[in-house]
C-alpha positions in Angstrom: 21.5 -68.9 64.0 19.8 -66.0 66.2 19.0 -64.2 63.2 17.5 -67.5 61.3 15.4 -68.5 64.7 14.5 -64.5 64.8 13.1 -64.2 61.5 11.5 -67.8 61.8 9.4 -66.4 64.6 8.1 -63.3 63.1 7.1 -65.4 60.1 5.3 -67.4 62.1 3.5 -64.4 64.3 4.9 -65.7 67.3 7.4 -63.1 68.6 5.2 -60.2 69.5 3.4 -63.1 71.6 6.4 -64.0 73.1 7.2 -60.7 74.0 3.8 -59.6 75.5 4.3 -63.0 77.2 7.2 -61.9 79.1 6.5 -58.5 79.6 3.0 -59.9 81.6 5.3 -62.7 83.4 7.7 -59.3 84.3 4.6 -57.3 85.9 3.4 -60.5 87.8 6.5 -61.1 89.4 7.2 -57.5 90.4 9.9 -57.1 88.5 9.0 -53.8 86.8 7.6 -52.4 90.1 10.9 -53.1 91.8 13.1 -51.7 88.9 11.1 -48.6 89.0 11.3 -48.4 92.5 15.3 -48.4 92.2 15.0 -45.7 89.3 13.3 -43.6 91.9 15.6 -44.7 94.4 18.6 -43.0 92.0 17.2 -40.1 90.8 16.3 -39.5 94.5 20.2 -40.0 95.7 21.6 -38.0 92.8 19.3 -35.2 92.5 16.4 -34.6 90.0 18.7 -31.9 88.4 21.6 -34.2 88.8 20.9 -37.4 87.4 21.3 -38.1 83.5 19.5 -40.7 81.4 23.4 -42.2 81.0 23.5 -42.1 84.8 20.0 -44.0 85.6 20.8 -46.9 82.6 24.5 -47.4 84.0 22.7 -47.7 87.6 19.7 -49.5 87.1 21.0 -52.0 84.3 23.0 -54.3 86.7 19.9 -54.9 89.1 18.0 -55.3 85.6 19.7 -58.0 84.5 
């Protein structure tokens, strides 16, 4: 069923508008400023020379979400 309503929407030309669509709705609700903020916020507690990309994802996904 994903896969069918997936492909339905790039026939139709309508899933790269949904997606800018969100990604402007993201940036006007801060969402992106604040999950940057927390990446910063990481990187800063562990260390630049510390942190690894596995380390940021596992502890910026859960606020993410």
């Amino acid at each position: 069923m994903r896969a069918a309503i997936n492909q339905k929407l790039i026939e139709m030309g309508e899933r790269e508008r949904l997606k800018e669509l969100l990604r402007a709705k993201l940036i006007e609700c801060g969402w992106r400023d604040q999950l940057k903020a927390h990446c910063k916020e990481v990187i800063k507690e562990k260390g630049i020379e510390n942190v690894t990309v596995e380390d940021l994802v596992a502890g910026v996904t859960p606020k993410g979400r």
